[in-house]
C-alpha positions as CSV (number, residue, x, y, z in Angstrom):
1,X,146.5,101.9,98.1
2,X,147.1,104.0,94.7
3,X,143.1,103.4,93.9
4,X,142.7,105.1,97.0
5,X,144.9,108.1,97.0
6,X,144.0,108.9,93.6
7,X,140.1,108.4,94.6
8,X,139.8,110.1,98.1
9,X,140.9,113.7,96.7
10,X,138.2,113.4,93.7
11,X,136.0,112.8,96.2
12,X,136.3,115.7,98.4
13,X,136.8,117.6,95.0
14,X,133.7,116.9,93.9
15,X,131.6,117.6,97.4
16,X,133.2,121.3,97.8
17,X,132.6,121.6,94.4
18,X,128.6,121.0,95.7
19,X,129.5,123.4,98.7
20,X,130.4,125.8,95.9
21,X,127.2,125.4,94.0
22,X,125.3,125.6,97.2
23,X,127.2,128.4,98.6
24,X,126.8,130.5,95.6
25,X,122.7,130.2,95.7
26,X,123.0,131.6,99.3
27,X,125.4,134.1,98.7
28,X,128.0,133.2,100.7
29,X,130.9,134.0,98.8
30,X,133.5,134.0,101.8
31,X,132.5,130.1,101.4
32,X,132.8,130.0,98.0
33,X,136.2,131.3,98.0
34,X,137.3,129.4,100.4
35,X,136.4,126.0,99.2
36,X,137.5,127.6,95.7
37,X,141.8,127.7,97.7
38,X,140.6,124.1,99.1
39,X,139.9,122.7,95.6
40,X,143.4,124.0,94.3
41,X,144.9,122.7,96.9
42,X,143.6,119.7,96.2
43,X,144.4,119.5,92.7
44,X,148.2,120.5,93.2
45,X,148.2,117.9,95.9
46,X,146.6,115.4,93.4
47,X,149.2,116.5,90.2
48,X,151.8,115.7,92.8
49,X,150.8,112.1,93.7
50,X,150.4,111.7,90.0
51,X,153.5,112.9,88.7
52,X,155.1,110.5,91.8
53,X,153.5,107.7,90.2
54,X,154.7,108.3,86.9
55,X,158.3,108.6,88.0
56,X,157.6,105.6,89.7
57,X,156.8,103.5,86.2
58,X,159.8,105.2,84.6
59,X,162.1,104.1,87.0
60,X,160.6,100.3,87.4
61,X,161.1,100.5,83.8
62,X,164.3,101.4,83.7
63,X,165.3,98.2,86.1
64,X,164.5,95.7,83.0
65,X,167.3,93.8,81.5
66,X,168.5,94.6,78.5
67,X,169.8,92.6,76.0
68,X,172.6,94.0,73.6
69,X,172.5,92.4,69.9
70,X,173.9,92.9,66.8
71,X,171.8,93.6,63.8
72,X,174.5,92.2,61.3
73,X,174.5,89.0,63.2
């Protein structure tokens, strides 16, 4: 499910980015801009996800035993 949620925004990242690059040829910068405010909306939404994941990892981390020793010992 992660594979996916990290992969499906790229995606659609990379095909307005193509709207973009066709947009720009036919001057149709209302376009343009628009899928320019998609894109960052995209990317926040995407930093989001992948700062949840690393919080994620912290805190499984955190849940591992510990063992207490003594370094004189």
């Amino acid at each position: 499910r992660t594979s996916h949620d990290l992969k499906s925004p790229l995606l659609t990242i990379e095909n307005l980015a193509d709207c973009i690059l066709e947009d720009s040829r036919t001057d149709s910068f209302d376009q343009v801009e628009l899928n320019a405010i998609r894109i960052k909306k995209l990317t926040s939404k995407l930093g989001k996800l992948i700062e949840d994941i690393l919080a994620l990892t912290k805190a499984s981390m955190n849940d591992e035993e510990r063992t207490i020793f003594s370094f004189e010992e």
